[in-house]
C-alpha positions in Angstrom: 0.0 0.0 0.0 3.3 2.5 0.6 4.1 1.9 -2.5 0.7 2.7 -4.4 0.4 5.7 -2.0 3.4 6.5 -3.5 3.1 6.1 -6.9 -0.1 8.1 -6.8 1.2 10.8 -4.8 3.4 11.7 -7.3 0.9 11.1 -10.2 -0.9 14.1 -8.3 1.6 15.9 -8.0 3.2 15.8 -11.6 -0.6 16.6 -12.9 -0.5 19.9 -10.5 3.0 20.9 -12.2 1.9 20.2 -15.8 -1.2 22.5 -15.1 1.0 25.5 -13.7 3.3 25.2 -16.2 1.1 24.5 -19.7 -2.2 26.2 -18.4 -1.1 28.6 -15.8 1.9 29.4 -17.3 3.6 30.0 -13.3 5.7 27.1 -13.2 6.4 26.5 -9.0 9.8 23.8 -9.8 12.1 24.0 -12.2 12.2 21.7 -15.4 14.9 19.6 -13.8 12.9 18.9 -10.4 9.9 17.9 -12.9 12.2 15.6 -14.3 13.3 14.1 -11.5 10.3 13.7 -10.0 8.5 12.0 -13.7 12.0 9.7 -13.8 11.2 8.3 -10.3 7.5 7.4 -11.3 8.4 5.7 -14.1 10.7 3.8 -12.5 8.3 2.9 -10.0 5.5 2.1 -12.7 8.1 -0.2 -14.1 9.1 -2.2 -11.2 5.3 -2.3 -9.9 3.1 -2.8 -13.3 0.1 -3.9 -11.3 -0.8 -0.3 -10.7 -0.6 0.7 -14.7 -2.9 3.6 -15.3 -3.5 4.9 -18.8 -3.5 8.6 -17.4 -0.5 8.5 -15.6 1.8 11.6 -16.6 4.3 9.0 -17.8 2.2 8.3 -20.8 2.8 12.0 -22.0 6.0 10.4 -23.5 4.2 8.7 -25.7 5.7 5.3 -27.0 2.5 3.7 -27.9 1.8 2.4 -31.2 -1.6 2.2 -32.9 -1.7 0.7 -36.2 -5.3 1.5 -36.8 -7.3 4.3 -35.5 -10.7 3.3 -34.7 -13.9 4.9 -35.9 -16.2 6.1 -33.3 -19.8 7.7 -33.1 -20.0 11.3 -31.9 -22.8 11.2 -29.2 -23.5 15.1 -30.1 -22.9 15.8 -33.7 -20.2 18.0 -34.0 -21.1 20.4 -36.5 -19.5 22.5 -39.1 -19.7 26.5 -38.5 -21.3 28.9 -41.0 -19.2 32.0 -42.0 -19.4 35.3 -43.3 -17.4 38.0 -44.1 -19.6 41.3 -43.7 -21.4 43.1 -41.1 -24.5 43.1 -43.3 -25.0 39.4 -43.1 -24.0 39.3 -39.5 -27.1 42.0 -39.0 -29.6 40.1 -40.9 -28.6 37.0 -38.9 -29.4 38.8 -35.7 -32.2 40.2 -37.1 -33.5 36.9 -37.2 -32.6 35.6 -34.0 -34.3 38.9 -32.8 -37.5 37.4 -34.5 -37.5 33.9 -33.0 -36.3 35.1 -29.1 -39.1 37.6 -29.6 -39.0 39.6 -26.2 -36.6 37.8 -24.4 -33.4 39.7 -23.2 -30.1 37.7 -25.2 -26.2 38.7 -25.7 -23.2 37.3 -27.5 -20.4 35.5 -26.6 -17.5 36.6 -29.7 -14.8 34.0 -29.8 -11.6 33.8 -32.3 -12.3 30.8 -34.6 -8.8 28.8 -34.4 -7.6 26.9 -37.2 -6.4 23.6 -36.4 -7.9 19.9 -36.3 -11.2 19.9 -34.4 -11.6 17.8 -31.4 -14.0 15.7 -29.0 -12.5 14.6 -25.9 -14.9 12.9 -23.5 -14.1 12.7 -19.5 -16.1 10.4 -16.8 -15.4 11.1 -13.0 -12.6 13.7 -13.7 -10.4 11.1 -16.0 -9.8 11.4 -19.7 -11.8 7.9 -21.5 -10.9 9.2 -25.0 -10.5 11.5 -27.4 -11.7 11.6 -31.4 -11.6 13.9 -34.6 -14.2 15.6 -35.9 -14.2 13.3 -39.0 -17.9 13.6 -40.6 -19.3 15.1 -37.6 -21.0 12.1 -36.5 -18.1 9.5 -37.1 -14.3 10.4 -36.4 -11.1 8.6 -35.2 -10.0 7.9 -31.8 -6.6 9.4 -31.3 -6.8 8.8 -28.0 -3.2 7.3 -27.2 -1.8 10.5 -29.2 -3.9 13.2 -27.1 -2.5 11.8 -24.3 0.9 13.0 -24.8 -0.3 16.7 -25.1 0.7 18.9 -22.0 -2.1 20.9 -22.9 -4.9 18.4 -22.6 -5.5 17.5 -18.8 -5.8 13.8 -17.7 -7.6 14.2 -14.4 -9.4 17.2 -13.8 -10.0 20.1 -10.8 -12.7 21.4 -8.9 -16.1 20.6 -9.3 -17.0 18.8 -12.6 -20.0 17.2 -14.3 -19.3 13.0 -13.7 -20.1 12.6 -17.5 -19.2 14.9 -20.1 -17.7 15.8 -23.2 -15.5 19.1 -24.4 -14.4 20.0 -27.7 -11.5 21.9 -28.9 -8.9 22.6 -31.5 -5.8 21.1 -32.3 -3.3 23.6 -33.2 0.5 24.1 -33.8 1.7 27.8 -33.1 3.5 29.5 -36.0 7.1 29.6 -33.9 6.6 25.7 -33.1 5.8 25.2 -37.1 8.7 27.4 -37.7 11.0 25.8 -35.4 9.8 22.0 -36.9 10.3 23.1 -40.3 13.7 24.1 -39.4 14.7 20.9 -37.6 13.5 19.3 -41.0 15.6 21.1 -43.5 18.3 20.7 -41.1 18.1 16.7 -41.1 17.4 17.3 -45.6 13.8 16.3 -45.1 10.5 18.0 -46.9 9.0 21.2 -44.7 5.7 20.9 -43.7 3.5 23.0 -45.8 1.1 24.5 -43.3 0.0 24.8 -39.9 -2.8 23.3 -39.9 -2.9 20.3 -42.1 0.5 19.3 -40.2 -1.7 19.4 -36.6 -4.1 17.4 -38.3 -1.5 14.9 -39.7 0.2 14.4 -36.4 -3.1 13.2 -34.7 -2.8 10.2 -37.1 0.7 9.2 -36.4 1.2 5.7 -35.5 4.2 6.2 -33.5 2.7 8.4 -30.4 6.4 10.0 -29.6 6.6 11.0 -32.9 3.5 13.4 -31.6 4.8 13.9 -28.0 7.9 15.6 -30.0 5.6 18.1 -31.8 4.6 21.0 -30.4 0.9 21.0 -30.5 -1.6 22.6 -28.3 -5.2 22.0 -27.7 -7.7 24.9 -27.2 -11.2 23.8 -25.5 -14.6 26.0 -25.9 -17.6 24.3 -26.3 -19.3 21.5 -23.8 -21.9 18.6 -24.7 -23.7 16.8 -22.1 -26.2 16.9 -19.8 -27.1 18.6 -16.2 -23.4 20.6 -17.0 -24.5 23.4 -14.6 -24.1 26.5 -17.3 -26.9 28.9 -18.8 -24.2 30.8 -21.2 -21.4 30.1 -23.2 -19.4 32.4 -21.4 -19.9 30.7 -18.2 -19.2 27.4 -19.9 -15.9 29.0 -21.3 -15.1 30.0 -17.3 -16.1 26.7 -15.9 -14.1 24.6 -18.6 -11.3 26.8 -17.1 -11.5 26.5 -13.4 -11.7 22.3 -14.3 -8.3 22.8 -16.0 -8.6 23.0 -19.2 -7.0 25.6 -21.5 -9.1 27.9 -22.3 -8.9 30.9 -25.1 -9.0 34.2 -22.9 -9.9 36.2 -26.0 -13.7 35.7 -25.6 -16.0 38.6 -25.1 -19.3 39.0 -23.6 -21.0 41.3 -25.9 -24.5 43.3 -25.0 -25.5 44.3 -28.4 -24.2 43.6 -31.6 -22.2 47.2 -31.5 -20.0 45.5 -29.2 -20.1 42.6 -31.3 -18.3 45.0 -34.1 -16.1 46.4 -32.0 -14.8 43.4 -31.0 -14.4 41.8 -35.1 -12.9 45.7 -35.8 -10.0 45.1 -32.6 -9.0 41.5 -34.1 -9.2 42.6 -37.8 -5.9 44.8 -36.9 -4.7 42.5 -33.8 -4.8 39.3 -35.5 -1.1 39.1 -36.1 -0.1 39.6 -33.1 -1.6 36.1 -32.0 
């Protein structure tokens, strides 16, 4: 029982130190303390197998092979997102909103749209189960062994959570990481990677799961799907996802009218590149 005690001890604390460093960004140890402290679980988890678990921060290493991705069924479609690209449109959308509310007070939430490899990760009693692409919207892949060497994706949660529930996200690789990838390519004579984005998606389908853990990806969540989640808006969904550890986009905006809802679209149209 020490030894378990142990072993989960520092499972907790390792989780606690991945969170202040990835989502917090106010690391409390150096990287060389984490080290030490991930070396001596995995050396534990090694000698004492019989207390394997698939969330364990060890498994952010990656090492796992999965030859074929299975297909799974999203319980809530995931849907695609309409666009447009001019005030008018956005007006006449509101107008009709306006028309089916009738009298009943409403506001916006305004959110960036990231572009990266869309997301479903489900979570039961504060653990990660698994996590699949959008694919179709209604059938996808499970990547899960690959998400699971993310910093940026927790494995066991904070706070006070729904026991059943699912969160979805983006995928994404920053332009310096894709810069700094691209670089380490031409350096060893291989291809650059064309794009952002189709090089996040890619790496979700990589076999060899520390190929992925050597990437540096990131995962944005904003959107829940369940039931009894305890949130009315999507801004208080937004903070709750937060305070459960997850990482959360801090450039959303509660918007009263859609005046602020302009504003906001006329701030990002000129601060977009500094992103």
């Amino acid at each position: 029982m020490e030894i378990e005690k142990k072993i989960r001890t520092l499972r907790e604390s390792l989780h606690e130190h991945n969170y202040l460093y990835y989502i917090k960004d106010s690391p409390e140890i150096s990287d060389y303390e984490f080290d030490q402290l991930l070396n001596t679980l995995v050396a534990l988890e090694q000698l004492y197998p019989e207390y394997f678990d698939p969330n364990s921060p060890t498994q952010r290493v990656g090492g796992g092979i999965t030859k074929d991705f299975k297909t799974r069924s999203h319980r809530y479609p995931m849907y695609s997102l309409s666009n447009t690209y001019s005030k008018e449109e956005l007006t006449d959308w509101a107008n009709r909103v306006e028309k089916v509310l009738g009298d009943e007070e409403y506001a916006f939430t305004c959110e960036l749209k990231y572009d990266g490899a869309s997301i479903n990760l489900t979570y039961e009693n504060g653990k990660f189960v698994r996590g699949v692409t959008r694919g179709d919207g209604s059938l996808g892949d499970d990547v899960s062994t690959n998400l699971r060497t993310l910093p940026t994706i927790p494995l066991t949660l904070k706070g006070d959570y729904p026991p059943v529930f699912e969160i979805r996200g983006e995928i994404i690789l920053p332009f310096d990481g894709f810069q700094a990838l691209n670089e380490q390519r031409i350096q060893r004579g291989e291809e650059p990677f064309m794009n952002p984005r189709n090089t996040a998606s890619g790496s979700l389908k990589l076999q060899d799961s520390s190929l992925v853990a050597n990437r540096p990806l990131e995962c944005f969540l904003y959107a829940l799907a369940g039931e009894d989640l305890g949130v009315d808006t999507q801004m208080e969904s937004l903070e709750k996802s937060r305070s459960w550890g997850f990482k959360v986009p801090d450039t959303a905006k509660y918007a009263g009218d859609l005046e602020e809802v302009f504003q906001y679209l006329d701030y990002w149209d000129k601060n977009r590149v500094h992103l």
